[in-house]
Structures are given as structure tokens and as C-alpha cells.
C-alpha positions as CSV (number, residue, x, y, z in Angstrom):
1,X,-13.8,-4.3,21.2
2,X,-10.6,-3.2,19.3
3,X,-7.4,-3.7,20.5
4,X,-6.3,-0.2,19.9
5,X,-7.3,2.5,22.3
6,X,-6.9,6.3,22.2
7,X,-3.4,7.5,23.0
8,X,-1.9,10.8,22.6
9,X,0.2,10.7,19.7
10,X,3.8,10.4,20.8
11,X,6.3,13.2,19.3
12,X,9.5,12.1,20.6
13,X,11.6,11.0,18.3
14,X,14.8,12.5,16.9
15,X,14.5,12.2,13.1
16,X,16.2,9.7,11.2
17,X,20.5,9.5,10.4
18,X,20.3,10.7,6.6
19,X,24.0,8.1,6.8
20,X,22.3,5.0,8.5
21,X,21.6,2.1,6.4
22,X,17.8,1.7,5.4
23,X,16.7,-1.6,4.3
24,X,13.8,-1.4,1.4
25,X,12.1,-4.7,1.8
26,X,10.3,-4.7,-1.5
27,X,12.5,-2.0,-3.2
28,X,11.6,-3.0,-7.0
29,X,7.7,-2.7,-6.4
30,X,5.8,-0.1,-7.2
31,X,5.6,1.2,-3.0
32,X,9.5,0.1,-2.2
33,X,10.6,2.0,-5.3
34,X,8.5,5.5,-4.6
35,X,9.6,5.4,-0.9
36,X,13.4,4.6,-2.7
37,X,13.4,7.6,-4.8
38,X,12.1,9.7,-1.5
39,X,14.6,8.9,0.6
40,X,17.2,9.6,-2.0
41,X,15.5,13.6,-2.5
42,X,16.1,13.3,0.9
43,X,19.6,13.0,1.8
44,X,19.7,9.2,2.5
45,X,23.2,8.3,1.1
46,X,23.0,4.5,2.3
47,X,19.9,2.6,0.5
48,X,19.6,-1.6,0.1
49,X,17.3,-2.8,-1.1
50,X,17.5,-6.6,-3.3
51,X,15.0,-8.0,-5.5
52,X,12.9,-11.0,-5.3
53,X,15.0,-12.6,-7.4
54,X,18.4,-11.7,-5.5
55,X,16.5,-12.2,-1.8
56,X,13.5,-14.4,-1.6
57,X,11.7,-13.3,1.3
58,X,10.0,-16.5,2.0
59,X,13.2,-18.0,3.0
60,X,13.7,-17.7,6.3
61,X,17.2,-18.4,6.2
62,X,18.0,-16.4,3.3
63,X,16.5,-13.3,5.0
64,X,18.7,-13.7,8.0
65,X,21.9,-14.8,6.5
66,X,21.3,-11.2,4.2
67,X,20.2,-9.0,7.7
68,X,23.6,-10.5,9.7
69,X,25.9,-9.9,6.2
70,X,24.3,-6.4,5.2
71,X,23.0,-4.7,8.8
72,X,20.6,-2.7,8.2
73,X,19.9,0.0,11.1
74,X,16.5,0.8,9.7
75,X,13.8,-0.7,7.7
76,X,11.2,-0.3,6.1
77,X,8.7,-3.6,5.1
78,X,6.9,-2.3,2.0
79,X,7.2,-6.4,0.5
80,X,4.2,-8.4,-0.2
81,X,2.2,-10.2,-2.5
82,X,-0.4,-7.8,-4.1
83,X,-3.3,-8.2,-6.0
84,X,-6.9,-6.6,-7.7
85,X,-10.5,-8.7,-6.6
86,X,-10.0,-11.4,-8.8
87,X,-6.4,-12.2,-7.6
88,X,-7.4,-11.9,-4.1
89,X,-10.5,-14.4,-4.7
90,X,-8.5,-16.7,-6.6
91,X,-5.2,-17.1,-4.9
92,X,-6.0,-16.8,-1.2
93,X,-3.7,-19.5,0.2
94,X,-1.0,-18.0,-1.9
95,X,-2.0,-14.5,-0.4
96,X,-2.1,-15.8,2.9
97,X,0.9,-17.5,3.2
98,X,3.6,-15.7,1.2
99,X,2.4,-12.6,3.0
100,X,3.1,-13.8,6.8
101,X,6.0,-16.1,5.4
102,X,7.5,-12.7,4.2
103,X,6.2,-11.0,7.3
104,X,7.7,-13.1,9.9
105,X,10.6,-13.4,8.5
106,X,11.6,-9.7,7.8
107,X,10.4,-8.7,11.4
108,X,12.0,-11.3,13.2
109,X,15.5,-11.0,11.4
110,X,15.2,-7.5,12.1
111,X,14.4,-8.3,16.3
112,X,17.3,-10.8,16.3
113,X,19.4,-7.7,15.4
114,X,17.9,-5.4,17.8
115,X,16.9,-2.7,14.8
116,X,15.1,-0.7,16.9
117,X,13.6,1.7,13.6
118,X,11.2,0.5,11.7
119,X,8.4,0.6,9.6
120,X,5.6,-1.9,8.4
121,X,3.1,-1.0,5.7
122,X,-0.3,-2.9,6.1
123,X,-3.6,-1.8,3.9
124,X,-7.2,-0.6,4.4
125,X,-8.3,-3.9,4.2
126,X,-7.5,-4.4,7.6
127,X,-10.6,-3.0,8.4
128,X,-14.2,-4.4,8.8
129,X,-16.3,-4.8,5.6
130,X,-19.2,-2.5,7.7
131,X,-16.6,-0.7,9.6
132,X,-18.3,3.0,10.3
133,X,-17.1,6.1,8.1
134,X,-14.4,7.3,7.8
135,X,-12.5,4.8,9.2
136,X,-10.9,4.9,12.4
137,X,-7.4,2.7,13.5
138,X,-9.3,1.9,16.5
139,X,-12.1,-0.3,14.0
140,X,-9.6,-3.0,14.0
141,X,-10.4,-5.9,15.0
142,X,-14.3,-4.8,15.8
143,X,-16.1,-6.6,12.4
144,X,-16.0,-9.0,9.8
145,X,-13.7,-8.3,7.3
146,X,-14.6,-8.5,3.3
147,X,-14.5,-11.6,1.9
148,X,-12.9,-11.1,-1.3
149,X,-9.7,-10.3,0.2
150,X,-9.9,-11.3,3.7
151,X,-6.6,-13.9,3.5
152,X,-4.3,-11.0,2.9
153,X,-5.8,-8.9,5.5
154,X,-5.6,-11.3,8.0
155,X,-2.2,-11.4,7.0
156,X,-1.5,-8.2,7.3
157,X,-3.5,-8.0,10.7
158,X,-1.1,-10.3,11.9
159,X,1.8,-8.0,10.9
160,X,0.4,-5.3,12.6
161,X,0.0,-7.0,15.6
162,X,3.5,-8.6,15.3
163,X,4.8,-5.1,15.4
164,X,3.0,-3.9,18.3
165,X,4.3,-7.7,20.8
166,X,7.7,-6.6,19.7
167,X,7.0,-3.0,20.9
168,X,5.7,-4.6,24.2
169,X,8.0,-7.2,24.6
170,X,11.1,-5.8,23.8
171,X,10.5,-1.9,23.5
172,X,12.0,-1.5,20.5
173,X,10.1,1.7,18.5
174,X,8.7,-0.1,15.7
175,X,5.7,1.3,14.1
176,X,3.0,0.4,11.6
177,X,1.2,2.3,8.6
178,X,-2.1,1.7,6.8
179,X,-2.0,3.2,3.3
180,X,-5.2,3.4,1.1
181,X,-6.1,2.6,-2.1
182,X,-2.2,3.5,-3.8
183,X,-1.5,4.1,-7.6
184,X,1.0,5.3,-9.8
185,X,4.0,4.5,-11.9
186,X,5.5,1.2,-11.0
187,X,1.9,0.0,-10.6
188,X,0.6,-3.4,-12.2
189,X,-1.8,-3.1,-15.0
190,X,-2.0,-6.6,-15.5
191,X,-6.0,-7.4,-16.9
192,X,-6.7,-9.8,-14.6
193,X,-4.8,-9.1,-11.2
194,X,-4.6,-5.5,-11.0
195,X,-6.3,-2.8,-8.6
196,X,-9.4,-0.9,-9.9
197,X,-7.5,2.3,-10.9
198,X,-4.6,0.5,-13.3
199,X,-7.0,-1.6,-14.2
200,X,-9.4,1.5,-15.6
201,X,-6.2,2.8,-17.0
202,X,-5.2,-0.2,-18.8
203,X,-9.2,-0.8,-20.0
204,X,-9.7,2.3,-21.8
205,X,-6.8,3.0,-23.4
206,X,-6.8,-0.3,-24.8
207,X,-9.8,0.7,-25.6
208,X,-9.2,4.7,-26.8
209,X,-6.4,3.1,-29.1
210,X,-8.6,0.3,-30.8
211,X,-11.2,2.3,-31.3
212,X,-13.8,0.0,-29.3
213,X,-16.9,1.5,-29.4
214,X,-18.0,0.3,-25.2
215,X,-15.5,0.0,-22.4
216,X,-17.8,-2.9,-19.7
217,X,-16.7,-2.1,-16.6
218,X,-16.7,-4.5,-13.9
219,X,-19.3,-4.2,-10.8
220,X,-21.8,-1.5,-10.6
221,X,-19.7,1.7,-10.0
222,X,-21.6,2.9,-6.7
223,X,-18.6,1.6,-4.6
224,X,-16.6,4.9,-3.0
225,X,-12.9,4.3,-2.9
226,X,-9.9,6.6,-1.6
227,X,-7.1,6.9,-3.6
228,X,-3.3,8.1,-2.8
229,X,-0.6,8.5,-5.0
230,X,2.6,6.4,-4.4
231,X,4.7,9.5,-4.2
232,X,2.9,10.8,-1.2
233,X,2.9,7.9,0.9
234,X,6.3,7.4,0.2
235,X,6.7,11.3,2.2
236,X,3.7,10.1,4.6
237,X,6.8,6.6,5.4
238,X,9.2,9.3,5.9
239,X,7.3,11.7,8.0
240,X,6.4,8.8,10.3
241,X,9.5,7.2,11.1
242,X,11.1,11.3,11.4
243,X,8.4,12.1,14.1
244,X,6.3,9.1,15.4
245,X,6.7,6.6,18.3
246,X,3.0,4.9,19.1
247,X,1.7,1.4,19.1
248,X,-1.2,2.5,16.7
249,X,-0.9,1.9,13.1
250,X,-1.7,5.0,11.8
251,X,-4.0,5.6,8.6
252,X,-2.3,7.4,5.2
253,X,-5.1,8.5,2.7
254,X,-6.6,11.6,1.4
255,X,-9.6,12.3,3.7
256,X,-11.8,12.0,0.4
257,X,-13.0,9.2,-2.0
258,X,-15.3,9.3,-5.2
259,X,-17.4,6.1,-6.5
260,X,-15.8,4.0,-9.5
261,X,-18.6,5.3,-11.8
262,X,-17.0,8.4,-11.4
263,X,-13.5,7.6,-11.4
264,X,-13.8,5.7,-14.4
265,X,-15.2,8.7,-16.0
266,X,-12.0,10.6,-14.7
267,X,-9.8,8.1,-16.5
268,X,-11.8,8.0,-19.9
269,X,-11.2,12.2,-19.8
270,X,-7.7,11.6,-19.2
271,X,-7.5,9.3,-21.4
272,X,-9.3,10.8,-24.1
273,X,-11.7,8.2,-24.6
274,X,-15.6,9.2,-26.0
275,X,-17.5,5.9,-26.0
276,X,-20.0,4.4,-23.9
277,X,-18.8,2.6,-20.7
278,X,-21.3,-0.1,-19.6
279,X,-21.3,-2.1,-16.0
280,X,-21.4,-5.8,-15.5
281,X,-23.1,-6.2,-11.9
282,X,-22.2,-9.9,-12.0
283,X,-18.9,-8.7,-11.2
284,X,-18.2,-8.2,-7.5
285,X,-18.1,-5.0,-5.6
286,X,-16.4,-5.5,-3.1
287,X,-16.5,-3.2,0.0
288,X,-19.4,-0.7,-0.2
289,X,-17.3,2.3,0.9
290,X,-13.9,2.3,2.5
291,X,-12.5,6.0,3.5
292,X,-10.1,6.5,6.2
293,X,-9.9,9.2,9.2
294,X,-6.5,10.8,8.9
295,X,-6.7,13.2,11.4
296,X,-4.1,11.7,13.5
297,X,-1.3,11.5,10.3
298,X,-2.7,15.3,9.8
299,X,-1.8,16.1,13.4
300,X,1.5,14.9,13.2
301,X,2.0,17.6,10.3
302,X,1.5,15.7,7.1
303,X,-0.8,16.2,4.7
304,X,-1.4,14.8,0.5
305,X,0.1,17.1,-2.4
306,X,-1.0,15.6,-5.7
307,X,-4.4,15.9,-6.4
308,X,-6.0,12.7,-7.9
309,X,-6.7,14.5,-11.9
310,X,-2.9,15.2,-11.8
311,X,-2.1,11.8,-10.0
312,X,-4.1,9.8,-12.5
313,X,-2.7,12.4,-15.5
314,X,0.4,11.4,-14.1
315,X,0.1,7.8,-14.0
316,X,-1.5,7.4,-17.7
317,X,1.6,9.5,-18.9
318,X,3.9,6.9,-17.4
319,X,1.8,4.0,-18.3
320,X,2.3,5.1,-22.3
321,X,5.5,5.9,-21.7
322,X,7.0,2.2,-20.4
323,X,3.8,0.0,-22.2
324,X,5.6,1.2,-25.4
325,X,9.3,0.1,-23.8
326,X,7.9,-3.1,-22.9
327,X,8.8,-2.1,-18.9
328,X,4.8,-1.4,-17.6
329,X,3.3,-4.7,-15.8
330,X,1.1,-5.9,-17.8
């Protein structure tokens, strides 16, 4: 049985102090900086947000000695180690256990100073490889998960459920989101550890400005995927912490997906590429079809702006524009 049962969605809340201090845990990646530049449109006047480099995560006595010099009054924990199928299936120690590691740390700095907003950002991995369609939050828990990324979604289970002792334990109003399949700019088009979409981005434009004659794309391309642009999760974060108070992580997605046959064509018009694309079905899948039900973010008022021609359009454009600074991952 899942551990999540049907509430009524909880509207309480006041919405959050535009002046409070709001701690971006991950600020530099591609999520942390899209829910950045929101917040700032937004009115938010007191951002932090340091980068691996200045704050390792991992250390758990870094991460308090920052929480008790900086106090924070909210945060959001968009930090993690990320990564495509072949990352995911290569690294999983490393995805297991920098994930809690920055996980347990964040949350429990953030307990021992009684911050009682906040907001965790797991995955649809979560969910059970056979998990019924669309996916609802109460599917936690109820399957096996799929293999080729199952280390980080345990660990991202665990966060969720982390979130939801504290609520119990201590009452404070912390609250969880599950975003989709994300892109856009910020993202990593690295050729080996990227997600499907940069990776089709990266793949045929390399392959549009060689002149390659066949793009060989990875799996078989019946796989369905949902994909949200950064930009509107980042208002999805925003919109939850304003107006939502419930143990329930809460889905963010689209309400549609297309298969990876088709969006790779998407990206090859985009892109302006005319050759053949081939499929290497020794390649793994991954999950058959993984769409999420969204009808309880939709009945808290939110609902997706950019459409996924102009996201990708969008994405391409930025890719160019920082693969010829040298700033794109990749």
C-alpha cells in the first residue's frame, strides 16, 4: 500500500515575506538558478545561495556552521547529484550517497534552526517502473522502481519521507515537489551523462553542423516522456510554498508526454537538421512510459506556460548561444 493517502489539499498558508531570506540549495544548477531568477521577477530582495565550491553539501559540518552564520528563514533544496541513463547505471553509489549525504544534511541544519518553510524537490523517478498512468503521488511506495536509476530514487524517496517525519514530529510546514522530466538553459549536455532531451540537442547539432549524414539515437524511441521547462517549475516552487501546507509531495508536469521517436524529430526541426536518424535498441529504454497526474498542482491554481516547440526552440537558442562562449556543460 502507499504511504500517502487522499487529503484535501490544504490552502492555508499566508504567502511568503518577499524580505525574508531564502536559501537556494543548489543555486548554480540548472533548477537552483531558474527558481533564482523567479524569485527575483518576484520581489525577493534577500536571495543566498553558494556554490559547490564555496559550500560542499556533503559536509555536514560545513552546512551547519553556513545555516547558524547566514540564517536562512526559508529554503528551498533544489541540490543534488544529477545524471542521464548511463550516469545513473554507472555511478550508483556515488548517486546514492552524495544525494542523502546532501539530503540529510540540508534538512537537518534547517530543523536544528526551526525553519519552518520549506521546500524539497525530488523526481518522477520516485515512482514504480509499472506504476499505472498517469501517475498518481499516492503510487509511491506501491512497485518496483526502474533499475537504471533506482539508487537516486531511493534517495530521493528518502527525502521525501524525511520531510514528511519532520512535519509529524515537529510540525513544522515543510513540503515536497516532484518535478518531471526538466530542460532548459543551464542544462547539462554533456555526451555521456546528460538527460534524453540535451542530449538530442547536443546530438544533432553536432551533427547539423558537421554535416553527418545519420544521427543513431540511443534505444528504440517508443518510450513516452513528459517534459517541463525549468522556468515553469521554478513558478510551480513558488506557487507551492505561497499557497500549500500538506504532507503529499505534489507532482509538477505538463499533463502530456510524446515518445523519443517523436521528440527527437522535434529537435532535428528545430535544429534544422535533414538526415536520417537511426535507433540502437542495444541501448536501454528505460521506463516504458512515465506521465504524471497533476490535477492536484492544477487545483491549487497553477498551470504550464511554455509549450514544449518554444521550450525546446528556447533551449537550442541558449545552447548555441553559451557552446560558442565556452559556458554550456558539455
Amino acid at each position: 500500500m502507499s504511504l500517502i493517502t487522499e487529503q484535501p489539499l490544504q490552502l492555508e498558508r499566508t504567502p511568503v515575506d518577499r524580505t525574508a531570506r531564502v536559501y537556494v540549495a543548489g543555486a548554480r544548477g540548472m533548477v537552483g538558478s531558474a527558481v533564482w531568477r523567479h524569485l527575483a521577477r518576484q520581489g525577493f530582495i534577500d536571495l543566498v545561495g553558494p556554490s559547490s565550491m564555496e559550500l560542499d553539501l556533503r559536509d555536514r559540518s560545513a552546512v551547519f556552521a553556513w545555516f547558524a552564520a547566514n540564517k536562512p528563514q526559508v529554503v528551498i533544496l533544489s541540490a543534488a547529484r544529477v545524471g542521464g541513463i548511463r550516469a545513473n547505471a554507472a555511478y550508483p553509489a556515488q548517486f546514492l550517497s552524495d544525494n542523502v549525504r546532501i539530503q540529510v544534511n540540508v534538512l537537518d541544519a534547517a530543523l536544528h534552526h526551526g525553519i519552518d518553510r520549506l521546500l524539497f524537490l525530488g523526481s518522477s523517478c520516485i515512482y514504480p517502473r509499472d506504476a499505472a498512468q498517469p501517475i498518481r503521488e499516492e503510487a509511491l511506495l506501491t512497485g518496483a522502481l526502474e533499475p537504471t536509476n533506482d539508487a537516486y530514487a531511493i534517495a530521493k524517496i528518502a527525502g521525501i519521507l524525511h520531510v514528511q517525519a519532520v512535519r509529524r514530529q515537529h510540525g513544522l510546514g515543510w513540503i515536497s515537489a516532484m518535478p518531471t522530466n526538466l530542460y532548459g538553459p543551464g542544462d547539462n549536455f554533456h555526451p555521456e551523462h546528460s538527460h534524453v532531451l540535451p542530449s538530442l540537442i547536443r546530438r544533432f547539432d553536432t551533427a547539423h553542423q558537421s554535416g553527418a549524414a545519420t544521427v543513431l539515437n540511443w534505444g528504440t524511441g517508443t518510450p513516452r516522456r513528459e517534459f517541463l521547462h525549468v522556468d515553469d517549475l521554478a513558478r510551480a516552487c513558488l506557487h507551492l510554498l505561497d499557497r500549500y501546507d500538506g504532507q503529499s509531495p505534489i507532482n509538477v508536469g505538463t499533463g502530456e508526454d510524446i515518445s523519443i521517436r517523436e521528440t527527437a524529430a522535434l529537435v532535428a526541426e528545430i535544429v534544422g537538421y535533414r538526415g536520417s536518424v537511426e535507433w540502437d535498441p542495444d541501448q536501454p529504454d528505460g521506463t516504458p512510459r512515465k506521465l504524471l497526474d497533476i490535477s492536484r498542482l492544477t487545483a491549487l491554481g497553477w498551470t504550464p506556460q511554455i509549450p514544449l516547440k518554444e521550450g525546446i526552440s528556447r533551449t537550442y537558442a541558449w545552447y548555441r548561444e553559451h557552446k560558442a562562449a565556452g559556458t554550456a556543460r558539455t
